[in-house]
FINU-685613 format. One record per residue: residue in one letter; x, z, y of N, C-alpha, C in turn. Coordinates in steps of 0.1 Angstrom, whole numbers, plus 5000, padded with zeros to 4 digits. Atoms other than C-alpha are relative to their C-alpha. Last residue first. Layout:
% FINU-685613
AXZYXZYXZY...
***
This chain:
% FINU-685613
X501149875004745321832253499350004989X499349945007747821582260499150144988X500050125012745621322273500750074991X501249955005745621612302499549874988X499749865006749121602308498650004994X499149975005750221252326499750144987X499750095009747021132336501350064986X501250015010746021462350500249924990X499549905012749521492362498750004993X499050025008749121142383500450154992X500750105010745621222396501249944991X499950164996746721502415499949934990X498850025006745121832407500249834999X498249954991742822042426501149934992X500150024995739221842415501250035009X498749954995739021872379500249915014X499449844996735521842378501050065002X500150004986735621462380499450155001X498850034991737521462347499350025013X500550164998734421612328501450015010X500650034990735721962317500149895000X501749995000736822072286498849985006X500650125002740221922289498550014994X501150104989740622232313499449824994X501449924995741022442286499449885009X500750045014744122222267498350035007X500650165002745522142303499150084983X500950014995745822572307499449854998X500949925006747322642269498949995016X500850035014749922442278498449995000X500650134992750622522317499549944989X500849984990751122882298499549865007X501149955010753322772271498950035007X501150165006754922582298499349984990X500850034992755822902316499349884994X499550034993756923112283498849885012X500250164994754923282270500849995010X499050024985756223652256499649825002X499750144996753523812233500549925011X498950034999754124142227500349864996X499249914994751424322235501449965004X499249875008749324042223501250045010X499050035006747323772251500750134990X499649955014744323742262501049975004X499449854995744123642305500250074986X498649984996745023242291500050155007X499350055002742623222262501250015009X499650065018739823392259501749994995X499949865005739223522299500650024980X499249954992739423142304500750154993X498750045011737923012271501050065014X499649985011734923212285501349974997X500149854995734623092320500850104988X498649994999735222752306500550145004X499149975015732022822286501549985004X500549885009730222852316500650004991X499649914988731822562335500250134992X498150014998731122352310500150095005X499749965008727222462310501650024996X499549834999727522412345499850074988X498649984996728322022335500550195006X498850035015725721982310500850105009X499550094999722822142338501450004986X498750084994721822472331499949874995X500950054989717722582322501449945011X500950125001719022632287499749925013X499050095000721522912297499349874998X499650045010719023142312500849904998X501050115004716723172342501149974988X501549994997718223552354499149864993X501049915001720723622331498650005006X500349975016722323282333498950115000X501250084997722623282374499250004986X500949954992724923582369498649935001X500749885007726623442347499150035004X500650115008727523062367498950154990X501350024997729123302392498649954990X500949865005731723372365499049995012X500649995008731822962358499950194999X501150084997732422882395499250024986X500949934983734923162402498749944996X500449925002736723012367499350125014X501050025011736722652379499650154992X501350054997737922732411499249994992X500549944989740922922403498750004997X500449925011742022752370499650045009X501050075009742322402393499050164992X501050014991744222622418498749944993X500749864998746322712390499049985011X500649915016747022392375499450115005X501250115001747622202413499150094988X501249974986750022482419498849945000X500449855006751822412379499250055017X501549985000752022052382499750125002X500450044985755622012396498550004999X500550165002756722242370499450005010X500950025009758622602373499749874996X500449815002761222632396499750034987X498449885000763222252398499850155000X499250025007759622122403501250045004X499350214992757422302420500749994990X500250095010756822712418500449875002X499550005013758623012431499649964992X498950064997758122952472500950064981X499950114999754522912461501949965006X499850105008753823182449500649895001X498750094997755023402479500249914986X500050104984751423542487501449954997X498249985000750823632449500449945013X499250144989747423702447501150055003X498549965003744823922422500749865011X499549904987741323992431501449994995X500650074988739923662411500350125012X499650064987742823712389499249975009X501250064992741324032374500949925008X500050044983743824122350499149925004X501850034994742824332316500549955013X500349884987746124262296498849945009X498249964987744924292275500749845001X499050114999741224212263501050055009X498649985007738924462247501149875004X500550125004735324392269500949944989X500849925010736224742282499149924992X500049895003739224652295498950014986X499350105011738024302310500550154989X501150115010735324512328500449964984X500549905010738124812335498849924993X502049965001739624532356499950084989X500749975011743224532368498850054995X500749895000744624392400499550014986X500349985008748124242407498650094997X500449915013748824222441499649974988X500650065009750224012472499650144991X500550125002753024072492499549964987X499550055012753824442500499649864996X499350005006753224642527500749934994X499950074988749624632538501749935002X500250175001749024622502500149975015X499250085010750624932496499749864999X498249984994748925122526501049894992X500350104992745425002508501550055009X500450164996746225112477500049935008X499050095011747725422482499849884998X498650014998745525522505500749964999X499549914998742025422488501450025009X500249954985740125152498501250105004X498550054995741425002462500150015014X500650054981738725272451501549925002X500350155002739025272407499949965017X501350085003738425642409499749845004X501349905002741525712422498549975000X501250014982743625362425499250124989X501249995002746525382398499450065011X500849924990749625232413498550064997X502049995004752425032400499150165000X500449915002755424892418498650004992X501450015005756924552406499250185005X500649865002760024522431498649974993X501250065000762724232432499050144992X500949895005765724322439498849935006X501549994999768324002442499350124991X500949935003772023912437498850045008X500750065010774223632448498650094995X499349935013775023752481499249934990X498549935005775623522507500050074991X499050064997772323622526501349964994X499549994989770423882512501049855000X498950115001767623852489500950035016X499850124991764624142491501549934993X499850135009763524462476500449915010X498050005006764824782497499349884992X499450054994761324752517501749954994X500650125000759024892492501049875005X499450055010761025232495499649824996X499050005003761025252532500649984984X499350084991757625122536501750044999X500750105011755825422515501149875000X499149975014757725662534500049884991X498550044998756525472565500450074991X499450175003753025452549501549965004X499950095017752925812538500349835004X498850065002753925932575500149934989X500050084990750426112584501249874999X498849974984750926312551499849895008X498550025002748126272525500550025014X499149895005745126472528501549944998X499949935012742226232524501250104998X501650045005743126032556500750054987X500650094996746026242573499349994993X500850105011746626612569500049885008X501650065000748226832596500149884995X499950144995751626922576498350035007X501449964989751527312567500049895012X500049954988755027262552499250035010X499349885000753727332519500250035017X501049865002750827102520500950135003X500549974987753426842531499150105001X498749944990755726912500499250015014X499949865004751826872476501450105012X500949944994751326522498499550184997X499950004981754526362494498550115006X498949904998754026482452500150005018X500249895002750826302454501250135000X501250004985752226002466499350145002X499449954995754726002436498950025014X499049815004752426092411500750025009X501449914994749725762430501250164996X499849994986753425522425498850115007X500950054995753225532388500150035015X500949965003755625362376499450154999X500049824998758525212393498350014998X501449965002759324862380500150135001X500449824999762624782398498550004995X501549994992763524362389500050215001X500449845005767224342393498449985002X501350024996769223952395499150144997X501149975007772724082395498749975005X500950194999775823972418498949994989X500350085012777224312408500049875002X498549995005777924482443500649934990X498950064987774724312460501150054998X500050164994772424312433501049995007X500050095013773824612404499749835013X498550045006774624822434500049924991X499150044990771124812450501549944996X500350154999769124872418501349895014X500050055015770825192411500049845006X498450005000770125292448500749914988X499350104986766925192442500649984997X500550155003766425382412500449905005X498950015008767825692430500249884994X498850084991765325632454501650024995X499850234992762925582433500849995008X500150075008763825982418500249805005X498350105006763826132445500349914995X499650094992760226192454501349935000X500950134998759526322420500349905015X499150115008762426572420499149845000X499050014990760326772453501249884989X501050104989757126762429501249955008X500550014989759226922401499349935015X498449974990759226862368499550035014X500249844997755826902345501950045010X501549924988754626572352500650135004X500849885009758426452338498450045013X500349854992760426222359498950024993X501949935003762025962335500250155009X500549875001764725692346498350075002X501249904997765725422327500150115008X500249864993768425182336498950004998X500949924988767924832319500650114997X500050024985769924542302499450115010X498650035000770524742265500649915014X499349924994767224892268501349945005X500050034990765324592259501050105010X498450054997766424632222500449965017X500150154996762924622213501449985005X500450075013763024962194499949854999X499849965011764725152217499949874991X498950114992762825032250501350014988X500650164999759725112231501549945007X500250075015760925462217500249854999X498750025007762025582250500549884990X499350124994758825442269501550024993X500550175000756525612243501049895004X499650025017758825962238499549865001X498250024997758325932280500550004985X499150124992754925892279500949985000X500350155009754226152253500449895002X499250045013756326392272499349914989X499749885009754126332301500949994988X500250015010754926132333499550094988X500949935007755326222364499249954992X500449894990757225922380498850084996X501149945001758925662360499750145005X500249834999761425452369498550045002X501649925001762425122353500150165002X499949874991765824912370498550114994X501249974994765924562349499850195005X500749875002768324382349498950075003X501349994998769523952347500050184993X500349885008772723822346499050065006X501049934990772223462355500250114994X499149934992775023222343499350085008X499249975009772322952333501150085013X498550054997768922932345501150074992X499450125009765623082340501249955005X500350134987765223452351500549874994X499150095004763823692326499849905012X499550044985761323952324501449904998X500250174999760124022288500849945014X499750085014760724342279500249894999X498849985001760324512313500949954989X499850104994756924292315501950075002X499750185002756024442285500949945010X499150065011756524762293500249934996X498649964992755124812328500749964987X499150154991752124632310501550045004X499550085016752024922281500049865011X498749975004752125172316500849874984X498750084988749624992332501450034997X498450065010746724962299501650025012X499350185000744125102320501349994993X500550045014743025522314499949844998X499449915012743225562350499049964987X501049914999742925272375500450074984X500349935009745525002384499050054998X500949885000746924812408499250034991X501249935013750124662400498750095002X500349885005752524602431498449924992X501950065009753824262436499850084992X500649865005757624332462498449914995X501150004990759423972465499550144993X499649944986763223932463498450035001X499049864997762923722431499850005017X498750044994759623502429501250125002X499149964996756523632409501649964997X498850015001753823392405501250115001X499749904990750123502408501550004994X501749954991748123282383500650045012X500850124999750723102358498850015014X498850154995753823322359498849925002X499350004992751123652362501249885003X500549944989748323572344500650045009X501150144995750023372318499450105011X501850004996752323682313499749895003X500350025010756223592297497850045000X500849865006757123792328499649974989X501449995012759323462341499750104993X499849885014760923532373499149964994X500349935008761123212396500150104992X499850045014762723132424499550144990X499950095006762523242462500350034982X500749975011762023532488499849894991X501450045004763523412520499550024982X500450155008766923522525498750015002X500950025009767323852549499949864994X499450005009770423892574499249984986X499850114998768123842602501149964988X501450085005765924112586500949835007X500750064987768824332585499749894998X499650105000768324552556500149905011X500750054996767824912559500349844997X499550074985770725092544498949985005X499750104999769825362513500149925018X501250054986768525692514499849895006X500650055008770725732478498150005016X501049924993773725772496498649944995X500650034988776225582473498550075003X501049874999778925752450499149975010X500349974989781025442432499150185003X498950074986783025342405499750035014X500150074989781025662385501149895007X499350024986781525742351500049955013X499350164993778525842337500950045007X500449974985778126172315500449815008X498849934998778426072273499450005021X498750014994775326022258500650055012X498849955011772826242242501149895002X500450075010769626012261501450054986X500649945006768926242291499749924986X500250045018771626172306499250054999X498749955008771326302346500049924992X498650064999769926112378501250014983X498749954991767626362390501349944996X500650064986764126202376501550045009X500749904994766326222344499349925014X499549954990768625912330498750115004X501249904996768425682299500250135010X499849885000771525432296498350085006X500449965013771325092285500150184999X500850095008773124952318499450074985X501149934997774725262335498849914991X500049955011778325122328498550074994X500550075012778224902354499550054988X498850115006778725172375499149934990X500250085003776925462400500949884993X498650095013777425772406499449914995X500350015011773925872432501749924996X499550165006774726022463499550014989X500250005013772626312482500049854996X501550055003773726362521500249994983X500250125006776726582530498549964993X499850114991777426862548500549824996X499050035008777427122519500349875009X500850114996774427392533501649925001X498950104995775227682514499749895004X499750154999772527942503501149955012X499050064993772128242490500149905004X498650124999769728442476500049915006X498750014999768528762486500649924991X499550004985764928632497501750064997X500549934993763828542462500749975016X499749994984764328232442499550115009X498649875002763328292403501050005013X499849905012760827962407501250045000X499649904995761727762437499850124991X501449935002761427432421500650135005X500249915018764427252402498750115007X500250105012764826982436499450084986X499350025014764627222461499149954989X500650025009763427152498500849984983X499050035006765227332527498949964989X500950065014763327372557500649984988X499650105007765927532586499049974989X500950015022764027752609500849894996X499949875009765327862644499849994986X498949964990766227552672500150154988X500649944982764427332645501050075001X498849884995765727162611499250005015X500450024986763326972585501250125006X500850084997763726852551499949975011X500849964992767327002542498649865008X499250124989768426892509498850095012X501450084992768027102476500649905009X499450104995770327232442498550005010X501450155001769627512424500649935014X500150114988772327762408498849885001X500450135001772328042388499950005012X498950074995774128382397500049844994X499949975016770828612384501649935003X499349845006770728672420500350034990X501549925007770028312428501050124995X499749905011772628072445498850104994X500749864997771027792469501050064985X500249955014773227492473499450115002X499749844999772227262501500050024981X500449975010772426842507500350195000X498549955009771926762538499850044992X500150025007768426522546502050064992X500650065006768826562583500149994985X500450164993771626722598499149974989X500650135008772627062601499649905002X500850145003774227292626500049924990X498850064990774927672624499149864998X498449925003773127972610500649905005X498950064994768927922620501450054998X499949974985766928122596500949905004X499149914989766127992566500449985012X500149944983762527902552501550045005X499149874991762727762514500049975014X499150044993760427462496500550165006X498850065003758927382466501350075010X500050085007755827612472501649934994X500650054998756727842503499749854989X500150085009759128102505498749925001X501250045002760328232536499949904987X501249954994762628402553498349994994X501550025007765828342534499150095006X500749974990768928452554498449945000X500749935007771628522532498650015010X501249884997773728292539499250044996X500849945009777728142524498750125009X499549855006780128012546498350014990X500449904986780227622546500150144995X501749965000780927402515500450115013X499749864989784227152519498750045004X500250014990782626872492500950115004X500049844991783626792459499949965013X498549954994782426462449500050125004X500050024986778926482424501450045006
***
């Protein structure tokens, strides 16, 4: 970090409080400054001030207030909290606070940017366009994701979302030529299994060597957890619009950091919103969500995958439902498909990509591929209804053609939401594998797809 001109040195600790420190009023502060506390042992911890009144300054430290009494010290350093940032950062593994944590050398920084980031002005905003291919059929083929668009992951505990977060950091890729393409992955209370898992995997697939990791630990502190994504960001920021870099940000899990917002507001003796989170979670929420997008003129693009395990499976919940007010579209994951052994478990009949369509067509994807998925829509809605009717009068007492149905139901879930861990489809491996399905259906069941790609594609099958 740049040297600063630090202030006098106080001793005026009133109050301890979870993460956070009480000092008395000593001169003026500003919002989110950065402080050094000293400790009587003559260690140092780092914070930023949260809140400032006419008497109380708030100060929230990053390493935890552990071995902090009332005679030590602090310096308030009149400056906000940058992140060093450089090309150089690509293939490098990073703490929830930024450091090495992979036994290389310290980064050199070209820059030191405020990691609270700009806002973007919305008249200065692109429109959210062209394709990312995830090498998922469920996601290029079902629920598209376009650069610049946020398409949070919803979850539930004990679901595959961290071995998706990995795949699709493996796989991600934009088509065209002269595209440098990164990928930004931050993880948010984690455990050292997880984080030996995500080392090993980005390691061993060679994916590292385009992406920035960073890992925040469960057992770090609640107050490093909120950081962290916006370190990320930051990160991601300079690689699009200083770089000319295409960046996806997968931040995983978004419920650890949520929970951290709501252990700092417990501290400050916040009144509660719904369930206990802080009144402010959606504009917290909203300020990181928001840094994805396309700007104007610049070549580069952040494009945001968050992901989010919903507490007992409720997508009522907070987090969920704040995140979808938010964010365009979702990814949702069934514990059905799950526990029926099929990865990845996505429920596209709750899943939707509201800016599909400005990242398919021809010149994106293919000029069939809207028609294809609306086709796979209807016909799998029509053959998991089709179950339900089964159990009660049986499969005999169906007609030919909802017997079709019914078994396309199957080759659905079978064929294009299966896939191996580390199977990367491309998109017309995907439009593939859908004409083969749908030539199981009588032609006047396929009913979303123009009569010149039927001709064209479904003779192919």
């Amino acid at each position: 970090m740049a040297e600063v001109k630090v202030s006098k040195e106080y001793k005026t600790i009133s109050e301890i409080a979870g993460p956070l420190i009480f000092v008395e009023k000593t001169e003026p502060v500003s919002y989110d400054e950065l402080v050094s506390v000293k400790l009587s042992d003559g260690s140092m911890k780092r914070g930023k001030v949260l809140d400032s009144s006419d008497k109380v300054v708030i100060v929230q430290v990053f390493e935890g207030t552990t071995g902090i009494d009332r005679s030590a010290s602090v310096r308030f350093l009149g400056e906000t909290m940058k992140m060093p940032v450089s090309r150089d950062m690509l293939g490098r593994i990073l703490s929830g606070a930024g450091d090495p944590i992979d036994g290389g050398p310290p980064i050199n920084p070209e820059q030191r940017i405020d990691i609270t980031g700009a806002a973007i002005n919305p008249w200065a905003r692109d429109s959210p366009h062209d394709f990312i291919q995830t090498g998922i059929s469920t996601i290029d083929g079902m629920n598209t994701l376009v650069r610049g668009q946020k398409l949070p992951i919803f979850s539930g505990s004990g679901l595959p979302h961290n071995d998706l977060a990995l795949q699709i950091a493996r796989q991600a890729k934009v088509r065209g030529e002269h595209e440098e393409f990164a990928v930004v992955f931050v993880a948010m209370g984690i455990t050292n299994e997880e984080k030996q898992t995500f080392m090993k995997e980005f390691e061993r697939t060679g994916a590292l060597k385009n992406a920035v990791v960073f890992l925040n630990l469960a057992d770090d502190p609640a107050t490093e957890r909120i950081v962290t994504p916006r370190l990320g960001l930051t990160t991601a920021e300079y690689m699009a619009f200083e770089l000319g870099m295409q960046v996806l940000v997968i931040m995983t899990d978004m419920t650890n950091y949520c929970e951290a917002l709501r252990q700092v507001g417990a501290a400050r003796e916040e009144v509660p919103g719904r369930r206990g989170y802080p009144g402010y979670m959606y504009t917290d929420l909203a300020q990181l969500y928001e840094r994805a997008g396309r700007i104007k003129d610049k070549k580069g693009s952040i494009t945001q995958i968050p992901i989010l395990s919903m507490p007992g499976d409720d997508i009522t919940h907070p987090i969920p439902d704040l995140s979808g007010y938010i964010t365009e579209g979702q990814i949702v994951m069934s514990r059905d498909l799950h526990r029926a052994g099929i990865y990845p478990p996505v429920n596209v009949s709750s899943s939707l990509s509201r800016l599909m369509g400005g990242g398919t067509g021809e010149g994106r994807t293919r000029a069939d591929h809207k028609g294809v998925s609306d086709q796979l829509y209807a016909a799998y809605a029509e053959g998991k209804d089709l179950r339900g009717l089964v159990a009660i009068v049986g499969k005999e007492s169906l007609s030919e053609k909802d017997r079709k149905l019914l078994d396309f139901a199957d080759m659905f879930e079978d064929r294009i939401v299966r896939q191996g861990a580390d199977e990367d489809r491309s998109i017309e491996d995907t439009l593939a594998i859908a004409w083969d399905i749908l030539g199981s259906l009588d032609i006047d069941q396929i009913t979303r797809i123009d009569r010149k790609y039927i001709d064209k594609y479904l003779k192919k099958a």
